[in-house]
KEKE-3310 file (N, C-alpha, C; in steps of 0.2 Angstrom, whole numbers, plus 5000, padded with zeros to 4 digits):
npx = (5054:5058:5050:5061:5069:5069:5080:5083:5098:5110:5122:5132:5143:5149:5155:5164:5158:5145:5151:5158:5144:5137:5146:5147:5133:5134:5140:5132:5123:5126:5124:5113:5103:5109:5106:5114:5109:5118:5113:5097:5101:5098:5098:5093:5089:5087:5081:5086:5096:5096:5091:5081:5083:5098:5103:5103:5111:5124:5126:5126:5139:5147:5149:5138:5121:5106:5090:5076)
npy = (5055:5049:5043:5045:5032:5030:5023:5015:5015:5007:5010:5019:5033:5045:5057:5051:5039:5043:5048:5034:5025:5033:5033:5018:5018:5024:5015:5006:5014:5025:5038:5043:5051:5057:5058:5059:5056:5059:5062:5057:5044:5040:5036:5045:5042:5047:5044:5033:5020:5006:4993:4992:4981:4978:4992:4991:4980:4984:4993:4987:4976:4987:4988:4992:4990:4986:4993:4986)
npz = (4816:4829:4846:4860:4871:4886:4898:4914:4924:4933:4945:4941:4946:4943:4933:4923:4922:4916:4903:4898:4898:4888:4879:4876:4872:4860:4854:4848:4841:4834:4829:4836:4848:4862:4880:4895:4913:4928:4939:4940:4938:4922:4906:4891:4873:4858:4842:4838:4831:4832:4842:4860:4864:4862:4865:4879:4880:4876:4886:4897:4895:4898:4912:4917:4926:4921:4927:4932)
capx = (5058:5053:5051:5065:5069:5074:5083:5086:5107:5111:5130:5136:5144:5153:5157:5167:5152:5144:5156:5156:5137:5136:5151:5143:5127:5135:5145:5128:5119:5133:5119:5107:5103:5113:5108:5115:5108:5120:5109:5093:5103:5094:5099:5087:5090:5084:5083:5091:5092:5098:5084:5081:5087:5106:5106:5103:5117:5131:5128:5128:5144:5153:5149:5133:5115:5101:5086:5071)
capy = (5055:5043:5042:5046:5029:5031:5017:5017:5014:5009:5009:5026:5039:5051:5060:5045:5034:5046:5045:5025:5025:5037:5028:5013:5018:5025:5012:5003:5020:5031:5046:5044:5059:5054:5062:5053:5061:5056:5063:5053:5038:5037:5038:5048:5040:5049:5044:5027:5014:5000:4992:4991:4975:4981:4999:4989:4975:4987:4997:4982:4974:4994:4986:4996:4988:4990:4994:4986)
capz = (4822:4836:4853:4864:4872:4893:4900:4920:4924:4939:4945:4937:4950:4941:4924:4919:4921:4911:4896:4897:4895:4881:4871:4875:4866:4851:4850:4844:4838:4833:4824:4841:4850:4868:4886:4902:4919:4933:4945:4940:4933:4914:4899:4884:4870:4851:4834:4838:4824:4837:4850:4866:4869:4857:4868:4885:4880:4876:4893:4904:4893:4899:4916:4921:4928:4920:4932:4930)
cpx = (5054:5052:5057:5063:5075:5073:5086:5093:5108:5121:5134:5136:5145:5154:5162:5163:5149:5147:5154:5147:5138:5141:5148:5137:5129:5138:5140:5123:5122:5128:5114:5110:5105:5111:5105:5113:5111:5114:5102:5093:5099:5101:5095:5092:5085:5087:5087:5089:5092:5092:5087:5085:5098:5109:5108:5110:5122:5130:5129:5135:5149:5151:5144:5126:5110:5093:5081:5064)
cpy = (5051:5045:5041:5037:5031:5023:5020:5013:5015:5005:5016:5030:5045:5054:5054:5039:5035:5045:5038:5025:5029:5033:5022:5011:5022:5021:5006:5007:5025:5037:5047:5050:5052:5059:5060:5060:5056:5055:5059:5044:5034:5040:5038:5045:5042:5046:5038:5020:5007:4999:4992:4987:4977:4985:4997:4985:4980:4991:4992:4977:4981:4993:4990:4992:4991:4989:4992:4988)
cpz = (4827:4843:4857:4869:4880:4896:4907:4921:4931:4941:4943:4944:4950:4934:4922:4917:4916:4904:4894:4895:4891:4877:4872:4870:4860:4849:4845:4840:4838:4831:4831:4844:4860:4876:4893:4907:4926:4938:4945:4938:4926:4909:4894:4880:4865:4846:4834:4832:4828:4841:4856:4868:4867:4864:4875:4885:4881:4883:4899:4900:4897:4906:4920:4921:4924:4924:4929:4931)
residu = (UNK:UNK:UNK:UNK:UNK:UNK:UNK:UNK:UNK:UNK:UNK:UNK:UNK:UNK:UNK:UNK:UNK:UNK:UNK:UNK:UNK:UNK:UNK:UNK:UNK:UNK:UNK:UNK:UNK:UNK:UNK:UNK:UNK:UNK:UNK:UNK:UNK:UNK:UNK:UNK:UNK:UNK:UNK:UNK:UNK:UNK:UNK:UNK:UNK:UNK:UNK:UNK:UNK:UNK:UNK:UNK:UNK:UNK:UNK:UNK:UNK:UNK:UNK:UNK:UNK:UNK:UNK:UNK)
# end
């Protein structure tokens, strides 16, 4: 098992932001463990087979920022 990888998301306001970022990243890591915090704007990211650079593409193609 590896390391949880957190990615800061900036642009989400709501539970549908929510959804979009989580399908987002399984649309490239369908088996990863997924858990988006509106309130902190991250997304935990387990057991992912995809990279960083993969998990960050598909969430800024689903129209969200990623924070540097």
């Amino acid at each position: 098992m590896s390391d949880p990888m957190i990615i800061k998301v900036e642009g989400m306001g709501c539970q549908s932001c929510v959804s979009a970022v989580e399908k987002a990243v399984r649309s490239v890591a369908p088996t990863a463990g997924v858990d988006v915090s509106l309130p902190e704007g991250t997304v935990r990211i387990t057991d992912a087979v995809a990279t960083r650079a993969a998990l960050e593409a598909a969430i800024a193609k689903a129209g969200y920022d990623i924070a540097s």
